[in-house]
MIKE-257820 format. One record per residue: x, y, z of N, C-alpha, C in turn. Coordinates in steps of 0.2 Angstrom, whole numbers, plus 5000, padded with zeros to 4 digits. Layout:
BEGIN
XYZXYZXYZ ...
//
This chain:
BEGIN
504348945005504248974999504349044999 504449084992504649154992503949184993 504049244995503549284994503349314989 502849324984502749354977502449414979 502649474976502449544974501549524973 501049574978500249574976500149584969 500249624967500149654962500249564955 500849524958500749484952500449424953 499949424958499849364961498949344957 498949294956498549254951498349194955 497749174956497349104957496949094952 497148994949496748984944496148964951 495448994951495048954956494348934952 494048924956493148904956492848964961 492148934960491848964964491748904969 491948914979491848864980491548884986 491448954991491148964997490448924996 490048934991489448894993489448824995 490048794989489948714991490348704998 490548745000490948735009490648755011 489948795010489248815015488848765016 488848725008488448645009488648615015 489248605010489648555014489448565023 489848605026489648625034488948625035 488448615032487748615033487448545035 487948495032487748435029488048375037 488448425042488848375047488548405053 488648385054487748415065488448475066 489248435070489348495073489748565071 489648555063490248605059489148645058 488748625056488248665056488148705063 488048655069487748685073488348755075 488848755075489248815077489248875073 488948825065489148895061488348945062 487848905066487248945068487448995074 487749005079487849045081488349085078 488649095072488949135070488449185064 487849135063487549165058487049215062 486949195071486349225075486749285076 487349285078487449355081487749405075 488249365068488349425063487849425058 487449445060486749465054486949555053 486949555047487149625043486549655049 485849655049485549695051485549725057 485649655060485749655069486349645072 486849675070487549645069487749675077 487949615082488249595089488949595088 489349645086489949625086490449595088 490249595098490849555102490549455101 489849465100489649405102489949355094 489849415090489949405081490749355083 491349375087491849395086492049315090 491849315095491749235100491349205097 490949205092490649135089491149125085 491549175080491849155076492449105078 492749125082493349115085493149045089 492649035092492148955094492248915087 492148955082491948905074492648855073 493048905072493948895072494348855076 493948865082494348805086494148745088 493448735086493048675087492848645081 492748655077492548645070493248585067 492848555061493548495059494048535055 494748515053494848565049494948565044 494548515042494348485035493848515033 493548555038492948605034493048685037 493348695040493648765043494148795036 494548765035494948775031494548785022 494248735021493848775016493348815017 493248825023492548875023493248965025 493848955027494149015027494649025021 494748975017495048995010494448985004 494048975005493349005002493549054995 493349034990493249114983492849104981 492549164978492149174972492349234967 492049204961492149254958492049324956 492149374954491749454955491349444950 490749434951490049454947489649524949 489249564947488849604947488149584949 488149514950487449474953487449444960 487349534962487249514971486949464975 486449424970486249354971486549294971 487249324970487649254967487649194973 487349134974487649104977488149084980 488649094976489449104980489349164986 489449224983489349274986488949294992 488149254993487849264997488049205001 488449145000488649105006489549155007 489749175004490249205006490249265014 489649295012489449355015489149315021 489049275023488749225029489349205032 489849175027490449135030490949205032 491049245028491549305031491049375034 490649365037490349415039490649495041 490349545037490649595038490549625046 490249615051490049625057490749625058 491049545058491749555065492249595064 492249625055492849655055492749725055 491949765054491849825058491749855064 492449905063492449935072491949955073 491849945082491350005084491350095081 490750095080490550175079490850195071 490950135067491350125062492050185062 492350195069492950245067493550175067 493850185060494050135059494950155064 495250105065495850115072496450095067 497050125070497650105068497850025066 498550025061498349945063499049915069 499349965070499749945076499449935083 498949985083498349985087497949925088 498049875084497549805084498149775086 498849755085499349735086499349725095 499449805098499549815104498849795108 498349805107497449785110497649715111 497949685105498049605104498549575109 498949625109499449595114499249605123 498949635123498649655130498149575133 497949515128497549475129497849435129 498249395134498349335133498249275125 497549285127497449215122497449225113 497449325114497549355107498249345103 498549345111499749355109499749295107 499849245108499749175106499749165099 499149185098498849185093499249235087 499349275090499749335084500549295083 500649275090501249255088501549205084 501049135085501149095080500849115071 500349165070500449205066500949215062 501249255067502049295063502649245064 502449185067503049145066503149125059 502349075058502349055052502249095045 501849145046501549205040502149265038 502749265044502849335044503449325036 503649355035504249355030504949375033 505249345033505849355035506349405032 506449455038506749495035507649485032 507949425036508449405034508549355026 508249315027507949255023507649275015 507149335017506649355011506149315012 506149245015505649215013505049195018 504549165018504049125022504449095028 504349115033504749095038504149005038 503849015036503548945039503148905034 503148845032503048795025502148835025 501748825021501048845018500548845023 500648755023500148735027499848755035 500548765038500748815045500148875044 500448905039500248975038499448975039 499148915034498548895034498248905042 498548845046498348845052498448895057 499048945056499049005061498449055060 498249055054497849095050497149085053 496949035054496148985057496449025064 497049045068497049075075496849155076 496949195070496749235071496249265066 495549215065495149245062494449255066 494149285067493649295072494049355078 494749375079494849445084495149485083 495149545085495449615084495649625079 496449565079496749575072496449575065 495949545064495349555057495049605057 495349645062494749705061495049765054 494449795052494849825045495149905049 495749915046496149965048496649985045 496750065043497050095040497750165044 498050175040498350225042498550305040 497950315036497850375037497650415042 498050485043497950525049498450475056 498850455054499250415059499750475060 499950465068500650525070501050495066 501550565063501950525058502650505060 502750525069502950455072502950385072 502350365071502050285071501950285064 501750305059501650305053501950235049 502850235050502950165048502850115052 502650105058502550045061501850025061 501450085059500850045056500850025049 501150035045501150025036501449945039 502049955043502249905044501749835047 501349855050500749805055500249795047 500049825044499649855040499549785034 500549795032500749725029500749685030 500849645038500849575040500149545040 499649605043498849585042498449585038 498749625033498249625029498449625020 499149635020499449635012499949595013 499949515015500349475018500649435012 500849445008501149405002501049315007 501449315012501349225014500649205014 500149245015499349225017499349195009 499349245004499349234999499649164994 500049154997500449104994500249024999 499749055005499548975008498948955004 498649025003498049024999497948984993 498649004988498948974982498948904982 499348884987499548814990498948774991 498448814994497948754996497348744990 497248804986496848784980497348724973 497948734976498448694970498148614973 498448614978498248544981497548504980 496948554981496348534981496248524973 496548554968496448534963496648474960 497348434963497448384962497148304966 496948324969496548284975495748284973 495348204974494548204973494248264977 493648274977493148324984493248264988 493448294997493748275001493148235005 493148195007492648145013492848175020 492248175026492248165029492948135036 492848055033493348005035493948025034 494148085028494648105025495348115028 495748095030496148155030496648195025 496548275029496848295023497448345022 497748305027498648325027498848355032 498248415032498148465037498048465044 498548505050498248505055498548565058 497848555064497748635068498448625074 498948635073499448655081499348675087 499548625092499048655100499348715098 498848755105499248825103499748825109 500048835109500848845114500448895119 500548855127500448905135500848965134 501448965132501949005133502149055128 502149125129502249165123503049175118 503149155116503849155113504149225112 504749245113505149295116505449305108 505349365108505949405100506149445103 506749455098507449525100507049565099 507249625107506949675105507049735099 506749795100506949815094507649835092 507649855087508349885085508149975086 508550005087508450085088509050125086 509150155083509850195080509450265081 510050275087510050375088510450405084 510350445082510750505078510750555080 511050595083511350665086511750705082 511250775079511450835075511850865079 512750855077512850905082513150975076 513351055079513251095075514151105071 514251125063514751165062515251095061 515051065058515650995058515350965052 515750915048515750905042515750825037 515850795047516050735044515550675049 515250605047514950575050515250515056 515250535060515650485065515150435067 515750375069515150295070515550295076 515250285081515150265087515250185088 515750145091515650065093515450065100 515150045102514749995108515149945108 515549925112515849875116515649845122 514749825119514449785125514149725123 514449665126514249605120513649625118 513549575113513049545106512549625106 513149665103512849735100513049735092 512749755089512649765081513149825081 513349855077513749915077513649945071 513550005068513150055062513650045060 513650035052514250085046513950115043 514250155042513750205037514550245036 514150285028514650335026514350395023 514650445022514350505020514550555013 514150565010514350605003513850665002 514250735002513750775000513850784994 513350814992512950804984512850874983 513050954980512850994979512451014971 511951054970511651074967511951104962 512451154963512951204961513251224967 513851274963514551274965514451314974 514051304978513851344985514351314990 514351344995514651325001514251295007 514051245006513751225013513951195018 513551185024513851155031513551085030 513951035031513550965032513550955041 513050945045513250935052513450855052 513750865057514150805061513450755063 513550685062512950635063513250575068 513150585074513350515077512750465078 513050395077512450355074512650305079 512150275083512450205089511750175089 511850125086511450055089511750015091 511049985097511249945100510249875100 510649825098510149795100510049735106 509749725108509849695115509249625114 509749555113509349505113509149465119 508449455120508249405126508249335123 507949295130508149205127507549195124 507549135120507249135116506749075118 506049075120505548995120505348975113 505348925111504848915108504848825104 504348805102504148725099504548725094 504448785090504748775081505448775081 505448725076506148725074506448755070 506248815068506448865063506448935068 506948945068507049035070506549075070 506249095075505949165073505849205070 505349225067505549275059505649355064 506149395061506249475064505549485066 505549535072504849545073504749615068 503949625067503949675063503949745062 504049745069504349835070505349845071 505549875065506349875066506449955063 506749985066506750065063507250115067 507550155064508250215065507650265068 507950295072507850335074508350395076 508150455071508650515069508450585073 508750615080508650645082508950725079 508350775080508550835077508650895079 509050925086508750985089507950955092 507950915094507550885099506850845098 506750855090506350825086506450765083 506050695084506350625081505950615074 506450585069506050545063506250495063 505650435061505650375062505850345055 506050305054506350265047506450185048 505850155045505750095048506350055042 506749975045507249945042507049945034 507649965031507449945022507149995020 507050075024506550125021507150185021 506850235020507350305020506950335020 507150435020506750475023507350525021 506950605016507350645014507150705022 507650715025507350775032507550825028 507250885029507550955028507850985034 508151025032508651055036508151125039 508051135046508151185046508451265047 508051335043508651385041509051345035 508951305031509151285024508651255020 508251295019507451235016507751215009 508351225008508551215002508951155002 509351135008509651065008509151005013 509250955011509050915015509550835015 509450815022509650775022509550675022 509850665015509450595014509650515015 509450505021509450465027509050385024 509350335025509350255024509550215031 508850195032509050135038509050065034 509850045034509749985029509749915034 509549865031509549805036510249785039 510249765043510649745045511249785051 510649835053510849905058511249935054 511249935046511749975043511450065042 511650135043511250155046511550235039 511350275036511750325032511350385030 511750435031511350505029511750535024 511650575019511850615014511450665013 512150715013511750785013511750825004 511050855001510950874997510650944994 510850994992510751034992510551064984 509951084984509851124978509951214976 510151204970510351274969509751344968 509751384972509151434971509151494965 509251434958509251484952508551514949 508351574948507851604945507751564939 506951584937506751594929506551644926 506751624917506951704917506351694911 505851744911505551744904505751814900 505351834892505351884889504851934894 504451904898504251954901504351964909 504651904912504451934921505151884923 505151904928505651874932505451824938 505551774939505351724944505851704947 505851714955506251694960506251604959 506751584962506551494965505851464970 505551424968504951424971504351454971 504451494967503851564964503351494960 502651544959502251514955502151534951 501851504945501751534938501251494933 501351504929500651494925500851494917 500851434914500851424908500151404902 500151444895499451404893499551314891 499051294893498851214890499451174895 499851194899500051194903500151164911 499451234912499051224920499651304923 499451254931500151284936500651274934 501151304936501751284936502251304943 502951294944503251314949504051334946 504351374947505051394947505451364950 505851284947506151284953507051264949 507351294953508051284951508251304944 507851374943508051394936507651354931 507051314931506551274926505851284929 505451294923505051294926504651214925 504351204932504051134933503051134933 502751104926502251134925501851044926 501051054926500751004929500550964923 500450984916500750954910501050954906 501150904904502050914900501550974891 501950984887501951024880501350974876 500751034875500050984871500550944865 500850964862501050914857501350854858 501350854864501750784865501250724868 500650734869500250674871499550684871 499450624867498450614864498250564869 497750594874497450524878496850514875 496750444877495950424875495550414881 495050374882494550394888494750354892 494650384898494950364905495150404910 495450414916495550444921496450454922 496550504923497250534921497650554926 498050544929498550604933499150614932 499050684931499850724927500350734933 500650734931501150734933501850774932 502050834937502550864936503250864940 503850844939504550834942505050864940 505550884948506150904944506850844943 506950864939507550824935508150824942 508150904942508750944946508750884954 507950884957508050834961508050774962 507850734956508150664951508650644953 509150694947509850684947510250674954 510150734960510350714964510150664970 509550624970509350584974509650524972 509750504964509950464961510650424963 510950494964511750454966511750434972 510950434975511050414981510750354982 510050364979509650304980509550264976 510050264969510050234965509350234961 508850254961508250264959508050304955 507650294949507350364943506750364945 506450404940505850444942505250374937 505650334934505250284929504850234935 505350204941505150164947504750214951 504350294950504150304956503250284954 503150244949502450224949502350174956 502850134956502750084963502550114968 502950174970502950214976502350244976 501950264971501350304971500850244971 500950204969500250144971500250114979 500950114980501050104988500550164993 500850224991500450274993499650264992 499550244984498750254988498550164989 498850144991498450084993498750055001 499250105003499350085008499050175013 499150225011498750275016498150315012 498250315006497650375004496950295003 496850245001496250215000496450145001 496450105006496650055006495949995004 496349945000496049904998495549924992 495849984989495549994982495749954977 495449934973495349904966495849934961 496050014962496150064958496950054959 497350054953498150044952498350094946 498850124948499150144942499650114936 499850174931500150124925500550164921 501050184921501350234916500950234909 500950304908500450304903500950334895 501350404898501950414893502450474898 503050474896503550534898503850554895 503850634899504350674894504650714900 505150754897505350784899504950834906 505450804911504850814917504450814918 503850774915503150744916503050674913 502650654919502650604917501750594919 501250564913500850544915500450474916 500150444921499850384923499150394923 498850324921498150314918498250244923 497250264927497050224932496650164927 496850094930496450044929496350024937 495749974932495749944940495849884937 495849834946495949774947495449724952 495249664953494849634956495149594962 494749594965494949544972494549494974 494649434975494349384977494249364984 494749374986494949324995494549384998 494649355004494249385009494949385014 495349335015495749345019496249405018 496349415012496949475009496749545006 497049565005496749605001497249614996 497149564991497549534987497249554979 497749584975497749654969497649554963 497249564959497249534954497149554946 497549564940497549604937496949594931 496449624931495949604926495649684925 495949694918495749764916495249774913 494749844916494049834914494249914909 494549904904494449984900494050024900 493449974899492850004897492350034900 492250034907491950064912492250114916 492250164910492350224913491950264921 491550244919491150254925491450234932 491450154934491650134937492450154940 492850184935493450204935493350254937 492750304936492850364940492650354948 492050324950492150294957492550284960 492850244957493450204960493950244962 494350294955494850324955494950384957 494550414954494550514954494550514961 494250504966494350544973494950514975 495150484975495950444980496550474975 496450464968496950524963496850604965 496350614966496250684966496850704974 496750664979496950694986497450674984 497950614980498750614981498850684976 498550714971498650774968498750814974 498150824979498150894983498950864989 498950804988499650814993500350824991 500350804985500550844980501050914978 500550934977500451014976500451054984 500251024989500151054995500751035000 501350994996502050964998501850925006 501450865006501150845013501650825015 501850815020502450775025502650715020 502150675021502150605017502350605009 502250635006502650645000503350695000 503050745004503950775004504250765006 504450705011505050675014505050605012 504850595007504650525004505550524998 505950474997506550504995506250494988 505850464984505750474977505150514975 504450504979504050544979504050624980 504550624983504850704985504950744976 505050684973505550754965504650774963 504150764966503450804960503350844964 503050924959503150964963502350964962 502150934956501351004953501150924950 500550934950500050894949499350904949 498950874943498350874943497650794939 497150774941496950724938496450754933 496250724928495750764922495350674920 494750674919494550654916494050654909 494450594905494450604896493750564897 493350584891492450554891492850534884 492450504882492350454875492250504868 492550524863492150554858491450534858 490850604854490250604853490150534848 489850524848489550454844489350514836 489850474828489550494823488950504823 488550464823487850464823487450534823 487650564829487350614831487650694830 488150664823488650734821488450744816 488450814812488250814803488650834801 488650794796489250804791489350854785 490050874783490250934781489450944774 489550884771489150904764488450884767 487950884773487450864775487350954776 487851004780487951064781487951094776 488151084772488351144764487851124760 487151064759486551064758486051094761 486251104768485651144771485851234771 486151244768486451294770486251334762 486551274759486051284751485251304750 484851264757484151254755483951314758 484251344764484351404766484051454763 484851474759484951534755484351544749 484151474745483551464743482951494744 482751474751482151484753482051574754 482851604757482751664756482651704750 482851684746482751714738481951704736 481851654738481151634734480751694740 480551714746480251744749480551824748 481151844746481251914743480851914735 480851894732480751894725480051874725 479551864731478851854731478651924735 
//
């Protein structure tokens, strides 16, 4: 089945971890295991190796007629920490296994390779990503639900459940963790087994014992199953040349890069495009394995663009604007497309002044407009953090302004085929894949004008425990909660922003904001506690009264 977008994924559920708490309580050997999981992950005395081998004892001895509900388990979000659900959820998903040590939380490619170094961990990971992973060819579920279900019971209780982010990542690794990041933890397939087995349980009586129920655990394979290695595309700046040459490798079963090249100028300048030689090569080993479905592409695939000595990574299906340097004004906008297809385009901005009745502003320069904010000079316009007060009324809520140039719009456009209307996706990626992962908090076009655009934070809820899987249920009304949630993780993608971070400035759509700022609107005063105009012009009457009556005595 295909994989759905987080963002649009819906379960009709119950609340059902308690009655899967019953239930396992109710059979000697599904209780007696689930006591040692309860003995070593106690929040207070939390044993996290012994936490991590019970669990993992749970999963593989347990029926899986009650594994399986005790690990697709939901409840619903209540405010009442007493919720039964929630207080067997917190026993069955214990937060113990999936807190690192010294709580410094670890990369997530970092758990990948830990994982691989263990035998009984790779196994496990591999049948994972055979069934869970999403094919980068296909687009879809490399592997029917049920599968997914069961590889899913292999890796709950080690390393890979640990919670892990990719902030502060070298920004060498950076997409090969985003990438790990996704298969673990924002797996649209997990999602859709998830889907799959609450659809079924609702068409089916509560299951017996004696039951079978369709489902089953696959031996785990002795043997680790072999993927093509990576794919790698070098790129070599060479200087004073103007055209892109493709190199063919004539060594069997090699891919060979096409790519093509178009520069794009800002105005009528003269620039140098350098010459780009671009050679992949990928080298396939033999293949083991039981299934009879293909291996899904493994999850790390990326170009690799060398610069005067310096490499940038561009994982398959991504892109990456580089700057030149000695030309902070051109950069070059680079696409590693699937299928080892490989392409840079070179684009230059024009360095026009701004001119007012009173001062003169280089390109780049700062400035400062009223109702406004900051602003920046860029290519002849100036680019400010709010658009003109007369173009927009907010109501209460939590805000981020937004300021962009057109000028780089336009040209990344003819390249990337993308506007500034799709860069919401990209900024929700941003914060929920490196600034706060696993936040509640989503953006939402709020209005746009004329090189600004502003976005107004909602939040969303999540149920699983297995995902961290975005459900849309908008709480308008809890400003409060909106500021928790939102203002600090809006406030840092502002300061990276304005502070032009790596991460947004070589990002190819994220690159066009230059200024930004988040503001939160409170509610108008409550009438009640206002006076009104002719309640003022009677006291004001009884006033001037009192004063006459006291002069005239």
């Amino acid at each position: 089945s295909s994989p759905k977008p987080e963002e649009n994924t819906t379960l009709s559920f119950q609340n059902t971890c308690h009655r899967a708490l019953e239930g396992c309580n109710r059979h000697l050997n599904c209780k007696s295991a689930l006591g040692a999981v309860t003995q070593y992950c106690n929040t207070t005395r939390c044993r996290r190796d012994n936490c991590m081998q019970a669990l993992q004892a749970f999963y593989r001895t347990v029926d899986p007629l009650w594994s399986l509900e005790i690990a697709f388990c939901l409840c619903k979000k209540t405010k009442n920490m007493k919720d039964e659900c929630l207080v067997a959820q917190e026993l069955l998903h214990p937060v113990c296994a999936q807190q690192p040590e010294a709580n410094i939380i670890p990369t997530c490619h970092s758990l990948a390779q830990v994982c691989n170094e263990d035998p009984s961990c790779r196994v496990g990971l591999e049948n994972y990503e055979q069934a869970c992973a999403v094919d980068s060819v296909t687009k879809q579920c490399a592997g029917p639900a049920h599968v997914c279900r069961s590889a899913m019971l292999g890796i709950l209780g080690t390393v890979l459940r640990s919670n892990c982010a990719c902030k502060g990542t070298d920004f060498s690794q950076l997409y090969e963790c985003m990438g790990w990041q996704r298969v673990l933890w924002f797996n649209p397939c997990v999602v859709e087994s998830q889907r799959d087995f609450h659809a079924k349980k609702t068409q089916q009586t509560s299951p017996k014992p004696n039951q079978s129920t369709g489902v089953s655990t696959p031996a785990r394979s002795t043997q680790p199953t072999s993927y093509p290695a990576v794919t790698s595309t070098s790129v070599q700046l060479a200087p004073s040349t103007a055209h892109l040459y493709t190199t063919q490798s004539t060594t069997p079963r090699t891919s060979t890069v096409s790519a093509a090249t178009t520069t794009v100028h800002a105005a009528p300048t003269t620039t140098t495009t350098p010459s780009t030689t671009t050679k992949t090569t990928t080298t396939l080993q033999p293949t083991t394995t039981t299934s009879e479905r293909p291996p899904p592409t493994a999850p790390t695939r990326y170009c690799v663009v060398e610069n005067r000595g310096q490499k940038d990574y561009i994982s398959e299906g991504d892109g990456k604007r580089i700057y030149k340097e000695g030309e902070p004004d051109c950069s070059d906008v680079c696409q590693c497309g699937e299928g080892s297809l490989f392409s840079c385009h070179t684009i230059c901005v024009g360095r026009h002044p701004c001119k007012t009745d009173f001062a003169f502003y280089n390109h780049k320069a700062p400035a400062y407009q009223a109702y406004r904010g900051r602003c920046l000079c860029y290519s002849g316009r100036f680019i400010c953090m709010r658009p003109q007060p007369d173009t927009y009324e907010l109501p209460q809520g939590v805000f981020l302004f937004l300021g962009y140039s057109e000028v780089d719009e336009a040209l990344l456009k003819n390249v990337i085929k993308m506007a500034v209307e799709e860069a919401v996706t990209s900024l929700n990626n941003l914060l929920r894949l490196h600034v706060k992962p696993k936040t509640p908090c989503m953006l939402s076009l709020f209005s746009m004008s004329t090189e600004n655009i502003i976005l107004v934070a909602k939040l969303t809820e999540s149920n699983s425990t297995l995902t961290r899987n975005i459900i849309n249920e908008a709480n308008p009304s809890l400003l409060q909660k909106q500021k928790e949630e939102c203002l600090k993780p809006l406030q840092e993608i502002s300061d990276m922003i304005n502070a032009q971070d790596p991460i947004v400035h070589t990002h190819l759509l994220l690159s066009i904001f230059k200024m930004a700022e988040v503001e939160v609107i409170y509610p108008a005063p409550s009438s009640n506690n206002c006076i009104s105009p002719s309640e003022l012009n009677i006291g004001i009457v009884l006033l001037l009264s009192l004063k006459i009556f006291l002069n005239e005595s």
